[in-house]
N, C-alpha and C positions, 0 to 999 in steps of 0.2 A: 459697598464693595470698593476696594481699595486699585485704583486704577494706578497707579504710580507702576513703575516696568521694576522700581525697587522694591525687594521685598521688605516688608514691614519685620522691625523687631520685638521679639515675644518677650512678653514682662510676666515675671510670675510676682505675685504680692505674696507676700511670707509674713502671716499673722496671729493673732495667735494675746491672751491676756497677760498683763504684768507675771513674770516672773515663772512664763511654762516654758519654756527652753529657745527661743526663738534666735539669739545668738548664740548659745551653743553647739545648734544645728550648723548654721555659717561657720563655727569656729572648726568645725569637722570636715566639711565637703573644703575648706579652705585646707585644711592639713593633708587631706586624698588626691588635691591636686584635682579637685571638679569645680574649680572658679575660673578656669581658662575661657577668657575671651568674653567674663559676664560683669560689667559694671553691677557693685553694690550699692543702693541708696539705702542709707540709714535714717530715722526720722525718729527722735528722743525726745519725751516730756518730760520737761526743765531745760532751765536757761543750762544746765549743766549735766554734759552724755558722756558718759562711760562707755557705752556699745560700742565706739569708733576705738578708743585705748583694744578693748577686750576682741579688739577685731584685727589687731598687727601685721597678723599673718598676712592680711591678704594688703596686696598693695595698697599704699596711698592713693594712687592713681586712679587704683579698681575701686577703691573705698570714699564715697561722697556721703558726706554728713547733712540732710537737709535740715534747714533752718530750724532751732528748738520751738516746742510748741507742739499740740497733738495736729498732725497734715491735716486731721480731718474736719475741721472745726475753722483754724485757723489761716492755715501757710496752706492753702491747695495753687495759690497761683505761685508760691515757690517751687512747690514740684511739675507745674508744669513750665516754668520756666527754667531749672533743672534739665528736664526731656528735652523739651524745643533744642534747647542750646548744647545736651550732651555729647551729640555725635562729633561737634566743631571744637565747643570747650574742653573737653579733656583725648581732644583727637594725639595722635602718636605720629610724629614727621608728618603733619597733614591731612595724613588718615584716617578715618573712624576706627578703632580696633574692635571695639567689643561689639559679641552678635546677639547678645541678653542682656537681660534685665532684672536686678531682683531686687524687689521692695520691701525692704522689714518696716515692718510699723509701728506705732507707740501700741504697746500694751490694753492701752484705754483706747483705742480708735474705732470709732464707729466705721464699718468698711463701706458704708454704701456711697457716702458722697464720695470715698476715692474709685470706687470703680466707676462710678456713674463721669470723672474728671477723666477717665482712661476711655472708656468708651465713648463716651458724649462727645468731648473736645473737640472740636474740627480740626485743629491743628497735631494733637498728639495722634487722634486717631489715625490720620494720613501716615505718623512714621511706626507708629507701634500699634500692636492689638496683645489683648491682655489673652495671654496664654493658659492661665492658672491660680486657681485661687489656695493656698495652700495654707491649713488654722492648727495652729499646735496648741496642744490643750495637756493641763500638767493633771497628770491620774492620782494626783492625793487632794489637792484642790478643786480638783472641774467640776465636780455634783455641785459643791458649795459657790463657786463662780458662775456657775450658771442659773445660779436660782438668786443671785445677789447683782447680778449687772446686767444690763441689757444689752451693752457693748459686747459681751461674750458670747450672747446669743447672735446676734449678728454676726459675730466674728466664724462662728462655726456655720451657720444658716448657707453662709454666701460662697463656704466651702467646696471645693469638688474634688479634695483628700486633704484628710485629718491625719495628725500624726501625734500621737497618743504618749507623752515622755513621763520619767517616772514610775515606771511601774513596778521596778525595783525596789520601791519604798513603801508600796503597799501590802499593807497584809490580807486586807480581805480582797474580795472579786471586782474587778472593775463591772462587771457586769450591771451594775446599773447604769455607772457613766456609761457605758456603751450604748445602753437605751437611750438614755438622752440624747447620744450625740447624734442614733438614729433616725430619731424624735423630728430633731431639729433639722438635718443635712441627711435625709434617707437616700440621697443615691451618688453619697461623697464616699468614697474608698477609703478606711482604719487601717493602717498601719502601728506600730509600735518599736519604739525606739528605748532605748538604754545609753546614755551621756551624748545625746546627740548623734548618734550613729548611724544616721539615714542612707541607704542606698542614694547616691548619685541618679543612676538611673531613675530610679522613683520618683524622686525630687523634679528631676527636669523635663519626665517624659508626660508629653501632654498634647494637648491639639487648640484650638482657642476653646477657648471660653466659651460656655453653654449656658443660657439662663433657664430655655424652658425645660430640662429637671429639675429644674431648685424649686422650691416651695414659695406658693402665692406669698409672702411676706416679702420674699426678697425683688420681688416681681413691685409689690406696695411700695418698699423702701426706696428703692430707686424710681419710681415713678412719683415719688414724694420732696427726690432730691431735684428732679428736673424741675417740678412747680416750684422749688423754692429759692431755686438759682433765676427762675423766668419770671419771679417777682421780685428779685432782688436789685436792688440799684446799684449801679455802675462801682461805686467805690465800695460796697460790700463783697464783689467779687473779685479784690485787690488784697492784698498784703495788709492787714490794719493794726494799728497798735494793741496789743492786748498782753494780756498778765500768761505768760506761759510757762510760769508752774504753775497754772490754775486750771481745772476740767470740772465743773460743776462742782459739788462740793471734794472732789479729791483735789488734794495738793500734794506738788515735788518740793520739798524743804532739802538744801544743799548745805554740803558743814563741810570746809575746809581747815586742816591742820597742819601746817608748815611744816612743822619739828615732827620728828619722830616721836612716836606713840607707847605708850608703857602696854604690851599686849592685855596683862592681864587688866588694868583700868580700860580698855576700850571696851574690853570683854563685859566687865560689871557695866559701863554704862549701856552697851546694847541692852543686858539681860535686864536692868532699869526700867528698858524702854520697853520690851514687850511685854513686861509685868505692869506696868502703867496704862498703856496704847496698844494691848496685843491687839485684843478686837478690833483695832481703826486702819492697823498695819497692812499694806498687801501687797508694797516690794520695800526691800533693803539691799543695796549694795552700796558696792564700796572697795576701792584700790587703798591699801593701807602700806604706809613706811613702819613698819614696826622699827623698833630700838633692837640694837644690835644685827640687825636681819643685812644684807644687801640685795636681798630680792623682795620686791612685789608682794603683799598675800592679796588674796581678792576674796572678800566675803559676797553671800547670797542669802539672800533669807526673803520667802514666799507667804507669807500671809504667818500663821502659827510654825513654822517649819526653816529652819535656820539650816544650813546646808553646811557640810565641814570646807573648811576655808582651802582655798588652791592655795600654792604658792608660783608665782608665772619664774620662768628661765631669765626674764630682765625685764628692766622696766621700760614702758612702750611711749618712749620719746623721753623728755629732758625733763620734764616734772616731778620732782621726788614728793611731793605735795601728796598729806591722805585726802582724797576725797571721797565724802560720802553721799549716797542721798538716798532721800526716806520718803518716802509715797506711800498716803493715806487721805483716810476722813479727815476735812476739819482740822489738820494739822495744823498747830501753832509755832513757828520756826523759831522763837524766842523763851518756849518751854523747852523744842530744842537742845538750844544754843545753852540754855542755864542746865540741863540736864550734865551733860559732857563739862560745863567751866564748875561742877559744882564737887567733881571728882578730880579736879586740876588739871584737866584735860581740854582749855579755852580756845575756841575753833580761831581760826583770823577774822578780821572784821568784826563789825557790829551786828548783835542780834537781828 
């Protein structure tokens, strides 16, 4: 128990698998005017994030990008060094401003080591306790996500409200993913969203964190993470060098384009690429300069399921640069790279 006369600030984690809505939700409660007073930590897999660009609305200030690389695996001592130092480093005349906390995760993150670094820590725990565990799951992929990663399954497990996006786009019954998600998280609260458009309320209203309704796995997972940090040697539980487009066999392959883009050639080269790679595919985005355009498009595209392209009001900082990036199996970034330079479309840099 938290003896400090300060109260502790509530972190909700916001998670959820590549490509089910998990910044579109933030890009909404951030347009409603429900980020008042809540630092956001972003955490992107690849040396190259987009989430921060697609996040504009809400301040720079309020928006911390933590180090690329999955938190979960890799950079845990940068998000707790992140926390530790938040209240001071991004204080306003002095003072701590923000009284929340919200943690978007990579896509692929296993959630157990990051709650187990929110609850365990001696140091984090003192200033924060984990309010909420919240898993957005996209209803035209989820049956298929959940029977292909195990990361998903955790992601929902550790749950205590789901938020169900997409449903829009389905023609038959969600009704089995609902089993499943059941199945997995049977005393986590379903809700269902449409472009992001979660009640505020919903979202924020909570109390701490509960383990014992969650299911004995989530109970294993975390008791699995503490043996493995109480065996780990000193410099294991430090910041280490590692390849962060890399998560078991998925990889983030990133393709930069200087010059403006002929729409319809980027178009063939996508359509290329999920005719070759659909199977391996499981995010695609991407901030594109089209030729003649002066605004932004932002493409999305979900495993087999390409999404009609936004166009944003302006472009979010000084970068007119398209950049893309592709998350898959086994990716080869130099099949890539000659994919796009083989329709005159040569990214910068070397393969």
């Amino acid at each position: 128990m938290n003896s400090s006369a300060t109260p502790r600030i509530p972190i909700t984690i916001l998670t959820g698998f590549l490509g089910s809505g998990k910044t579109t939700v933030l890009r909404h409660l951030s347009r409603v005017g429900a980020m008042e007073r809540t630092l956001v930590l972003v955490n992107e897999f690849g040396e190259i994030g987009l989430d921060h660009d697609l996040l504009t609305p809400i301040d720079d200030d309020t928006l911390v990008a933590v180090d690329s690389g999955c938190i979960c695996c890799t950079i845990r001592a940068d998000l707790v060094a992140t926390l530790s130092e938040a209240p001071w480093r991004y204080a306003r005349d002095g003072e701590r401003w923000f009284d929340r906390v919200v943690i978007e995760t990579t896509g692929i993150a296993d959630p157990a080591p990051i709650l187990q670094t929110i609850i365990g820590h001696e140091k984090i725990a003192t200033q924060y306790v984990l309010s909420s565990v919240l898993t957005v799951v996209d209803a035209v992929n989820g049956t298929e996500t959940l029977s292909a990663h195990i990361e998903a399954v955790k992601q929902v497990a550790v749950a205590d409200r789901i938020l169900l996006t997409k449903t829009d786009l389905v023609e038959a019954s969600c009704a089995p993913l609902q089993d499943a998600l059941r199945h997995h998280a049977p005393s986590a609260s379903v809700s269902t969203t449409i472009d992001g458009e979660v009640d505020p309320c919903w979202f924020f209203s909570s109390t701490d964190y509960a383990l014992d309704d969650k299911s004995s796995d989530v109970t294993s997972w975390l008791a699995d993470e503490v043996s493995r940090q109480a065996r780990a040697k000193p410099h294991e539980l430090t910041h280490i060098e590692h390849d962060s487009n890399r998560h078991g066999s998925i990889r983030a392959s990133h393709l930069v384009f200087s010059e403006p883009v002929d729409a319809l050639l980027f178009e063939s080269c996508l359509t290329m690429l999920m005719q070759f790679r659909g199977p391996d595919l499981l995010r695609v985005k991407g901030i594109i300069n089209v030729a003649g355009m002066d605004r932004p498009m932002v493409i999305h595209g979900v495993q087999h399921v390409f999404h009609p392209p936004q166009v944003l009001d302006q472009w979010p900082g000084d970068n007119r640069s398209t950049r893309l990036v592709v998350i898959g199996r086994d990716l080869d970034h130099s099949e890539l790279h000659a994919c796009f330079a083989a329709l005159g479309l040569a990214p910068t840099g070397a393969p």
